[in-house]
C-alpha positions in Angstrom: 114.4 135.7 96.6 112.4 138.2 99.2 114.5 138.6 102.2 112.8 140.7 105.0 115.1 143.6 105.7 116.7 144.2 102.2 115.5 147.0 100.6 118.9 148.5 98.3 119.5 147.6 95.4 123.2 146.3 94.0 124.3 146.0 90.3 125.9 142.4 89.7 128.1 142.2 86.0 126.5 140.2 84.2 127.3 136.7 85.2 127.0 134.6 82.0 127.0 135.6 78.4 125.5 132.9 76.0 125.4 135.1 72.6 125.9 134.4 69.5 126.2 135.8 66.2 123.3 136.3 64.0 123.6 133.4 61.8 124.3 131.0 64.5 121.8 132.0 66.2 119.2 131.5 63.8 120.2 128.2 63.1 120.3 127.9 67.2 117.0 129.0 67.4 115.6 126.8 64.0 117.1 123.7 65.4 115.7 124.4 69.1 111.9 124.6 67.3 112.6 121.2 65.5 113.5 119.7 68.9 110.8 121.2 70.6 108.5 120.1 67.8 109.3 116.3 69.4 107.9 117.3 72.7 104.3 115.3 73.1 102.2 114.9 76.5 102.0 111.5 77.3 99.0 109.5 78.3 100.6 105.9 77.9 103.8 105.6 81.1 106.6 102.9 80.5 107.4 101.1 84.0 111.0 102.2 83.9 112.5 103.6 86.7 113.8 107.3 86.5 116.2 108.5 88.4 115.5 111.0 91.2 118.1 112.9 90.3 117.0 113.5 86.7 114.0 114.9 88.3 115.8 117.2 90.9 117.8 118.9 87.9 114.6 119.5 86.1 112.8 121.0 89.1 116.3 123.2 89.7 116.2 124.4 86.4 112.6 125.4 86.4 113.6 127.7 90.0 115.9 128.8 87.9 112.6 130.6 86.0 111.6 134.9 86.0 109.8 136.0 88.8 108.0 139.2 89.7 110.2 141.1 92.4 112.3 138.1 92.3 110.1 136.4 94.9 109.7 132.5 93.3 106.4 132.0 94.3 106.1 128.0 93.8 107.1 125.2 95.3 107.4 121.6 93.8 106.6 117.8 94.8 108.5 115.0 93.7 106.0 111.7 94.4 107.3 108.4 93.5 105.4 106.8 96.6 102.5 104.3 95.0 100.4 104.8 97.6 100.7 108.4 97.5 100.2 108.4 93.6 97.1 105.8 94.2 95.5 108.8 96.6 96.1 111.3 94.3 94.6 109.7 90.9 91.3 108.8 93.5 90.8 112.2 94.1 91.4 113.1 90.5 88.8 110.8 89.2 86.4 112.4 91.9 86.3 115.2 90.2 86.7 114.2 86.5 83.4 112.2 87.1 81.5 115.2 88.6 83.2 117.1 85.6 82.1 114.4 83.5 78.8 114.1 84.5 77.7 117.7 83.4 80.0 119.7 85.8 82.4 120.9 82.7 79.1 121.7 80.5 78.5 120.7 77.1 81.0 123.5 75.2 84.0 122.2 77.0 82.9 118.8 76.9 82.7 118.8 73.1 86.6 120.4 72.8 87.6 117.8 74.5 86.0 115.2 72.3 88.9 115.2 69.7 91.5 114.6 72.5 90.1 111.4 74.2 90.2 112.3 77.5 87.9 110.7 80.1 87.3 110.2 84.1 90.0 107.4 84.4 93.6 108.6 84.9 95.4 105.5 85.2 99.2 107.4 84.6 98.7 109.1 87.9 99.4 105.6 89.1 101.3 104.4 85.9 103.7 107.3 85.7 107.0 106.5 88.0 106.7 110.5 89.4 104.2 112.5 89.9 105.3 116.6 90.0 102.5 118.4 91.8 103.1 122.3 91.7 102.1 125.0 93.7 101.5 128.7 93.8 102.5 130.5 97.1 99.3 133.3 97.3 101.9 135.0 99.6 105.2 134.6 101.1 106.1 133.9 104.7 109.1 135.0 106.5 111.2 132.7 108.7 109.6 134.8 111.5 106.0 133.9 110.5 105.0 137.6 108.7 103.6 137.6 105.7 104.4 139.3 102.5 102.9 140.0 98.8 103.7 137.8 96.0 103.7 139.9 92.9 102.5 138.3 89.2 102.2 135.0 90.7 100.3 132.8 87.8 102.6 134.5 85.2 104.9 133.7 87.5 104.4 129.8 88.0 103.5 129.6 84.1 106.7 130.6 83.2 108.5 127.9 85.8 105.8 125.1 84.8 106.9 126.1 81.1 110.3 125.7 82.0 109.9 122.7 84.0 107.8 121.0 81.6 111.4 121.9 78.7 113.5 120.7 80.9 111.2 117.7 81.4 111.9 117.4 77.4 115.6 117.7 77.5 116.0 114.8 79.7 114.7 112.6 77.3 111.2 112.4 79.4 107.3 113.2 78.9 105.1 114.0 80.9 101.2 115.6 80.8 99.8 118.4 82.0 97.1 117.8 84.6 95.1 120.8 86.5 93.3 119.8 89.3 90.0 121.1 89.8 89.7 122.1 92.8 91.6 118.8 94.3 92.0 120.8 97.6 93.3 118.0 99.7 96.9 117.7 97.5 98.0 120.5 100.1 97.6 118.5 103.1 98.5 115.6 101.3 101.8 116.9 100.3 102.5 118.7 103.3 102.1 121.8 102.2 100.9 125.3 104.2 97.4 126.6 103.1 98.5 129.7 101.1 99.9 127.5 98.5 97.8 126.5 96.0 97.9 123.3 93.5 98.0 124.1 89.9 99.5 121.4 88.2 100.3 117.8 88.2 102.4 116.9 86.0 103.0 112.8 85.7 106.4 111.8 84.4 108.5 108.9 82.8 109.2 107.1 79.8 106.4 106.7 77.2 105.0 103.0 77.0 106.0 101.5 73.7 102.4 101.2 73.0 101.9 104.8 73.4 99.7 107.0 71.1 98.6 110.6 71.1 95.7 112.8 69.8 95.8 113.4 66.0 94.6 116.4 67.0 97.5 117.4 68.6 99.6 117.7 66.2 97.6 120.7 64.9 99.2 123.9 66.0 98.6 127.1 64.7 100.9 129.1 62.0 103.2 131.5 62.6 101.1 133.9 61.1 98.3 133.4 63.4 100.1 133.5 66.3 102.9 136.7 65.5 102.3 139.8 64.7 105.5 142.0 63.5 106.2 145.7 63.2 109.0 146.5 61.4 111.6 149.3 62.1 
């Protein structure tokens, strides 16, 4: 974390040391891909409560995420308030029927055929939490002075990737919403203007009548998405 003032660098041992020998680390690593194969986003919420806590560890272990120059350029809200959650899926459908309506034009319109997606959003109000996260365009210092934020959408990516893991972990779904432009989540959430919303992410329990796009299931081969060179 950026720190006005320090400018040296110190060598730390290394703290933790998880390895493991080859074979059990390809089975690690097999079994790790048939868990993540599990992970879904979720349309369809369950009423059950979760625990605020479970949601705190998840949102720790995604600041626990790689930054450039260590700065942490994000900063995430926890909303279980209804009426705060009724505000934000308003705003949403604002601009899913302007999208809608022409807005998105007929290319991206037609990808999103297959996944059934439309202007309602009722699990913005459904979900028991809504995570809405931000990108800092820059960093300020407790003294008000500004400084640069370095790779800040690799940046979040990696900690929404993370996030959206630990999310898994816990036994939880959730979906990936980008708001487009929803502007007013800033001032909504109490948050300064060089932040910017990039993702809300609703989360819970999935409904026992919940369903998801055959098409999702589709992912792409190893092959297409590896590419090896071989010493």
């Amino acid at each position: 974390m950026y720190r006005k003032g320090e400018v040296s660098y110190q060598a730390l041992p290394l703290p933790d040391r998880v390895q493991l020998e080859p074979e059990a680390s390809v089975a690690a690593a097999e079994a790790f891909l048939t868990y993540m194969r599990k992970r879904h986003s979720v349309r369809d919420y369950s009423s059950r409560d979760v625990p605020e806590a479970v949601i705190a560890a998840c949102i720790a272990a995604a600041g626990t995420a790689p930054s450039g120059a260590n700065h942490q350029p994000w900063h995430f809200v926890a909303i279980s308030d209804p009426a705060m959650k009724a505000r934000i899926r308003e705003g949403a459908e604002e601009e899913e029927r302007a999208f809608y309506a022409g807005g998105g034009g007929d290319e991206w319109l037609a990808a999103l055929e297959p996944i059934g997606t439309g202007v309602n959003k009722p699990h913005l109000t459904d979900a028991p939490w809504l995570i809405v996260i931000f990108a800092q365009r820059y960093g300020v210092t407790d003294d008000g002075a500004r400084y640069k934020n370095y790779y800040v959408p690799e940046s979040v990516g990696i900690a929404t990737g993370m996030l959206i893991t630990a999310l898994h972990h816990a036994g939880l779904v959730c979906l990936e919403h980008t708001p487009n432009p929803m502007k007013f989540l800033g001032a909504l959430c109490g948050r300064p203007e060089h932040e910017k919303p990039v993702m809300i992410l609703p989360v819970g329990y999935p409904a026992e009548t919940a369903t998801v796009p055959a098409v999702a299931k589709r992912k792409k081969p190893l092959t297409d998405i590896m590419s090896v060179f071989r010493g």
